[in-house]
Backbone bond lengths (Angstrom), bond angles and torsions (degrees), N, CA, C in turn:
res aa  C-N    CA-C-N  psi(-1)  N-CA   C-N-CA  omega(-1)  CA-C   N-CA-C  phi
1 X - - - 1.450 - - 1.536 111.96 -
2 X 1.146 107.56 -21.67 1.316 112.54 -169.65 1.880 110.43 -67.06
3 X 1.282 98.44 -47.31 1.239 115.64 171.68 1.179 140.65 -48.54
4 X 1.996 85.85 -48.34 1.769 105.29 169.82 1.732 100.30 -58.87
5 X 1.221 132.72 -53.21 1.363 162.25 169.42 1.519 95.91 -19.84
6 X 0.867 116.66 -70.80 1.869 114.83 -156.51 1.471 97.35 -84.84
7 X 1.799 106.00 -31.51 1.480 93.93 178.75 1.505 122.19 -57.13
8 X 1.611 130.14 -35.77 0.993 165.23 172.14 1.626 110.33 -34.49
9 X 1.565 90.69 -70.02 1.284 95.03 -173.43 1.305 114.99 -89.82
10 X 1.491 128.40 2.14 1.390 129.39 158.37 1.612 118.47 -64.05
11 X 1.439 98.15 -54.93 1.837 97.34 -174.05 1.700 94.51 -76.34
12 X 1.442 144.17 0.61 1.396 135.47 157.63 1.133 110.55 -60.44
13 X 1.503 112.10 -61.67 1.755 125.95 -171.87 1.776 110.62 -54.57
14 X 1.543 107.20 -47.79 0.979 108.91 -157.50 1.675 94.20 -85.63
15 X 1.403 154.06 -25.75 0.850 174.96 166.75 1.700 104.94 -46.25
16 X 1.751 113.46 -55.36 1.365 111.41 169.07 1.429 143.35 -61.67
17 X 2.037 76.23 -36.67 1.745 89.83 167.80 1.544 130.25 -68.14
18 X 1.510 90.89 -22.87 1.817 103.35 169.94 1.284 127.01 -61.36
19 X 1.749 104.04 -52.41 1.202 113.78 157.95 1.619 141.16 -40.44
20 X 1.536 100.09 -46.45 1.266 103.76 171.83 1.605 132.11 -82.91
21 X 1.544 84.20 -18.19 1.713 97.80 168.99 1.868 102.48 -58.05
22 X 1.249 99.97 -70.30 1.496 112.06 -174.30 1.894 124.71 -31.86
23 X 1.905 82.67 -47.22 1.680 81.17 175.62 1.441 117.29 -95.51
24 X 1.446 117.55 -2.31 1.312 100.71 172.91 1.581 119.10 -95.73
25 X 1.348 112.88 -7.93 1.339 122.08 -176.93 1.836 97.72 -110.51
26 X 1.285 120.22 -43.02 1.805 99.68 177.86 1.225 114.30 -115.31
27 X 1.311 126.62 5.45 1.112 137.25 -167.33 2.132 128.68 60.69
28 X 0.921 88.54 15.88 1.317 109.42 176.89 1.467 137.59 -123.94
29 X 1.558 119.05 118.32 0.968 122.97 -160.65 1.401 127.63 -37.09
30 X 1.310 124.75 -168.14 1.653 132.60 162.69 1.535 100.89 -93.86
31 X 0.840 148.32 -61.76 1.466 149.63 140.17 1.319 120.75 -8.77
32 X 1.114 121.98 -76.30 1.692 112.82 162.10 1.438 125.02 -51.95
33 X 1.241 129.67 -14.26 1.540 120.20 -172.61 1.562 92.66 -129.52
34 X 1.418 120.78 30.24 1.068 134.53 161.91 1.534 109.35 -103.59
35 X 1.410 97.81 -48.95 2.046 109.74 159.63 1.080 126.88 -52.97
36 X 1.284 103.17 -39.24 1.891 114.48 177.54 1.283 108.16 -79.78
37 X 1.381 144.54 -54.67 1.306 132.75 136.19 1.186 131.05 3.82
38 X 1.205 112.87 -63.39 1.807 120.03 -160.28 1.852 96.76 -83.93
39 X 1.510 107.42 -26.64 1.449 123.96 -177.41 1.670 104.61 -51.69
40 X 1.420 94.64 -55.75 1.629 115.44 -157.82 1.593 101.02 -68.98
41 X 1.268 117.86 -33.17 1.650 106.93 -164.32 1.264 92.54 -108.05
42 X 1.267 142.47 10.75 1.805 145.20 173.31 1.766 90.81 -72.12
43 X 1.395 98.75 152.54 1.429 117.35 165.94 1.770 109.09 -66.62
44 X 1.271 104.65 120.85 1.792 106.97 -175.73 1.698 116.91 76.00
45 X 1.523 103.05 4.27 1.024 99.46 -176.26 1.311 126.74 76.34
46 X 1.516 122.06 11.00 1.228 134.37 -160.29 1.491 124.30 -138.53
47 X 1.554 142.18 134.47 1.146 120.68 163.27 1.717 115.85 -149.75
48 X 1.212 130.97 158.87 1.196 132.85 166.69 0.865 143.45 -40.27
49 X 1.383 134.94 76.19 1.477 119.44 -159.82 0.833 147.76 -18.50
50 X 2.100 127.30 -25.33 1.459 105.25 169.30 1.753 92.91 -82.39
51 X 1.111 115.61 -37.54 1.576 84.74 177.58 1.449 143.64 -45.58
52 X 1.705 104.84 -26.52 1.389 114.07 178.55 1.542 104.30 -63.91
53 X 2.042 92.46 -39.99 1.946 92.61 -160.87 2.077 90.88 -64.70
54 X 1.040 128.92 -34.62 1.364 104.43 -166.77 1.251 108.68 -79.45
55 X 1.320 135.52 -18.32 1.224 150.76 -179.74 1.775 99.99 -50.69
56 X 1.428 96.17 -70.38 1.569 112.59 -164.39 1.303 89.66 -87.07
57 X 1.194 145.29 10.69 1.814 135.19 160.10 1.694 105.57 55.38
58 X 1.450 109.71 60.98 1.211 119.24 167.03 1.927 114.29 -136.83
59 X 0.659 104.29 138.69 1.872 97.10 172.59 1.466 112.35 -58.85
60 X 1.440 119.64 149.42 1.198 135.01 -164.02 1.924 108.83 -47.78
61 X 1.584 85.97 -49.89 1.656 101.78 -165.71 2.139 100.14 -53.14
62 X 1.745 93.60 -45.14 1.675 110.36 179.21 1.501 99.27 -60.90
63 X 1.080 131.70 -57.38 1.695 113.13 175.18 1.246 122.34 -57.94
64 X 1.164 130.86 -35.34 1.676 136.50 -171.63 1.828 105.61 -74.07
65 X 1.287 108.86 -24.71 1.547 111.01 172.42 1.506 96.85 -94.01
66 X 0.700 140.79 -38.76 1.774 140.50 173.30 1.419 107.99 -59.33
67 X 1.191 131.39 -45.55 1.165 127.53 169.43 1.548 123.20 -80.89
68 X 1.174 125.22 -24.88 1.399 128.16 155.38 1.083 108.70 -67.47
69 X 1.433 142.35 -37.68 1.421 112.15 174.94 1.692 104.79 -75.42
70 X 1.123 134.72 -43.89 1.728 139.81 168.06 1.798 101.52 -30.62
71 X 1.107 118.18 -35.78 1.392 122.80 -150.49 1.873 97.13 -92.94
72 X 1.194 107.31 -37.74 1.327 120.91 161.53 1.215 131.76 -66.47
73 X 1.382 109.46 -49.21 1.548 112.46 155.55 1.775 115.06 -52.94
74 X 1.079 127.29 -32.47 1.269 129.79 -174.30 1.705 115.90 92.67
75 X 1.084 102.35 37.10 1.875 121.07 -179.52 1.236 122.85 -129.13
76 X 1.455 112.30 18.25 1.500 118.81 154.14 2.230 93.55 -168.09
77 X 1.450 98.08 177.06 0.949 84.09 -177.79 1.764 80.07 -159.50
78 X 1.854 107.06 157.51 1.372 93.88 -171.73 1.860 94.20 -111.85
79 X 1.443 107.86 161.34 1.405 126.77 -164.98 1.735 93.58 -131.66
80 X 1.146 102.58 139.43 1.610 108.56 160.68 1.503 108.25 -95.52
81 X 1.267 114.38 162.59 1.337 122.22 -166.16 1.330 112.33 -101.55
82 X 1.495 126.43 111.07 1.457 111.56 174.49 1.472 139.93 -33.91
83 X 1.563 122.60 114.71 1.709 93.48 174.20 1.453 85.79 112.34
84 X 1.511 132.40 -52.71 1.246 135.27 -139.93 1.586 100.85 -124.30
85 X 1.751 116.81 86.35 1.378 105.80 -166.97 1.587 108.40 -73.73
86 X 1.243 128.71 -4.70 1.385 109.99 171.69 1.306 120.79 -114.28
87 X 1.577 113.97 -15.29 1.476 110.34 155.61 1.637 139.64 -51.88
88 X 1.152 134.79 100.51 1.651 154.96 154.41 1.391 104.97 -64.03
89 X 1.267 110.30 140.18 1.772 136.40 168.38 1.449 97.15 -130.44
90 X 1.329 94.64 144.30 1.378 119.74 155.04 1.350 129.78 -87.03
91 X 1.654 125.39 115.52 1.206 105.10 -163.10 1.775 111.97 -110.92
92 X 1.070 136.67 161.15 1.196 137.56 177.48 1.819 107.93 -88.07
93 X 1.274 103.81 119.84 1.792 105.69 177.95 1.307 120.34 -107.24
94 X 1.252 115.19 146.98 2.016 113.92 -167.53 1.576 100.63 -38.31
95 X 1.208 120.78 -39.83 1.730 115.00 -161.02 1.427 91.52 -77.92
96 X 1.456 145.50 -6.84 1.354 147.13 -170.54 1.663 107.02 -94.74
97 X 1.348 97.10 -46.88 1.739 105.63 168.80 1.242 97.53 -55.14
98 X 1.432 129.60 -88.65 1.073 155.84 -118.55 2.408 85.87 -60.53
99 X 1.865 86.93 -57.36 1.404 87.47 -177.05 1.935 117.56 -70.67
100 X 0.836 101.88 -0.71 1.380 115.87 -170.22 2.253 102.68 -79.82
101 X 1.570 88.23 -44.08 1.685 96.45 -174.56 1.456 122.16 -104.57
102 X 1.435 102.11 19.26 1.506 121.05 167.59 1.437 92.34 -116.96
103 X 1.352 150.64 -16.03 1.441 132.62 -150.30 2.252 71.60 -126.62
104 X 1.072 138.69 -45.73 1.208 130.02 159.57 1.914 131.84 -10.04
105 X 1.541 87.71 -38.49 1.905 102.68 -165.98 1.744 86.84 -87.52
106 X 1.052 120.61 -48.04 1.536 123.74 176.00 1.771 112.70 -43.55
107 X 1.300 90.41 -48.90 1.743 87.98 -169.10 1.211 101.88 -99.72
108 X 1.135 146.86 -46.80 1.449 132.91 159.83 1.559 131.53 -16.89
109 X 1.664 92.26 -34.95 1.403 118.10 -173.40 1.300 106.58 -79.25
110 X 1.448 111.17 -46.16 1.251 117.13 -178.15 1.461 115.59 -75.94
111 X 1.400 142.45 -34.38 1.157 134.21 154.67 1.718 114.46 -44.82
112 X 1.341 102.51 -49.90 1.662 86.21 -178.62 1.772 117.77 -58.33
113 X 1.021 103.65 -43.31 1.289 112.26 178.86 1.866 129.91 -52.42
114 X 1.699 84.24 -52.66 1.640 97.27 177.28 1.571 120.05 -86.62
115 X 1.541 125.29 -2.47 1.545 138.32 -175.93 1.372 101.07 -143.86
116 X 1.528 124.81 -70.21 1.507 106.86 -131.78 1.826 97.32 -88.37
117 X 1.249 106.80 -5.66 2.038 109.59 163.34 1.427 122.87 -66.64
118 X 1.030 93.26 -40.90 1.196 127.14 -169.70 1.724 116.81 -71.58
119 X 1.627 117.42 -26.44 1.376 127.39 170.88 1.559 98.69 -109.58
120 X 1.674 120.96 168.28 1.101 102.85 145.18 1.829 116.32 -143.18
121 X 1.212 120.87 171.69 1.460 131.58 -131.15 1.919 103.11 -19.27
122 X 1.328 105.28 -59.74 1.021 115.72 -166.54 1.540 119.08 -53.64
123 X 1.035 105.11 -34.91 1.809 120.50 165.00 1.019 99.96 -63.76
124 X 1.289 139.96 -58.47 1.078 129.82 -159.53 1.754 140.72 -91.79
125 X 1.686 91.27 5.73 1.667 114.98 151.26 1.228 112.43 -88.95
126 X 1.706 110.32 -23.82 2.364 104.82 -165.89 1.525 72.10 -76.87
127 X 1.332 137.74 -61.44 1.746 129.58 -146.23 1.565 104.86 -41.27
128 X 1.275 92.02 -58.09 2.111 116.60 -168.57 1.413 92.25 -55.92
129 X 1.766 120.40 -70.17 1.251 110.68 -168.29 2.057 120.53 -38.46
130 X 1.617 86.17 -45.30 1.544 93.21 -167.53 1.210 135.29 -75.01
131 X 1.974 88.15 -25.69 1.866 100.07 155.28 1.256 122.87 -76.98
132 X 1.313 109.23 -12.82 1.818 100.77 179.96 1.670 102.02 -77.60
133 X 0.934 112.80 -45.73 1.601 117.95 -173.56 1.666 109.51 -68.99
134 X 1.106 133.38 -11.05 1.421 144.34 156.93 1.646 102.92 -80.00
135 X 1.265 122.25 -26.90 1.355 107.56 -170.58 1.312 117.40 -103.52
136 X 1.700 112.05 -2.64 1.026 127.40 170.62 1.676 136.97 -73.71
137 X 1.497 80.55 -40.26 1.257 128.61 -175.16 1.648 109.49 -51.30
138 X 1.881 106.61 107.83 1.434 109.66 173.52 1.622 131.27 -32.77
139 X 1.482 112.30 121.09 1.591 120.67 -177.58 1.207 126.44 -45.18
């Protein structure tokens, strides 16, 4: 437990500081430039909403308000899917890039700062190795 424990409250801590980096310097959440993210490296720049919601590890209803406010801002925009009358994608729009790789130098920054200084090399393949194999790992 102990383990589960520190693990816990590491990705909390480090998770807040991201957050607050983000909104006090671009004004945009961890959640939204977590969307814009997943936007940018999707094929076409685009993906289906439950895929985005499992992507970005939020429930469907939590992405569809995340993306309506994105969609309002003018940093994604939604597309129906040919062929597929009830399928919707989320799409990534130049003003979404554009805000996506200015709000990027912020959090980049902040990962180095709040994790990857903070380990060094060798820590920081056992972490990766050990979270990938936890994340792999049957439900």
């Amino acid at each position: 437990m102990d383990a589960w424990r520190s693990f816990l409250r590491a990705h909390a801590k480090v998770t807040r500081c991201l957050e607050a980096e983000l909104l006090a310097e671009q004004r945009l959440s961890l959640g939204a430039y977590d969307v814009l993210a997943e936007l940018a490296e999707a094929p076409d720049q685009c993906l289906r909403m439950a895929e985005l919601a499992e992507a970005v590890l939020l429930s469907r209803s939590g992405v569809t308000r995340l993306v309506d406010r994105l969609e309002r801002a003018g940093l994604v925009v939604r597309e129906r899917v040919d062929g597929d009358g009830r399928g919707v994608v989320a799409r990534l729009t130049p003003a979404g890039a554009a805000r996506l790789g200015v709000a990027s130098r912020t959090h980049l920054a902040g990962i180095l700062r709040h994790f990857v200084e903070l380990l060094d090399e060798q820590e920081l393949h056992t972490i990766g190795d050990l979270s990938q194999r936890v994340a792999d790992a049957q439900p």
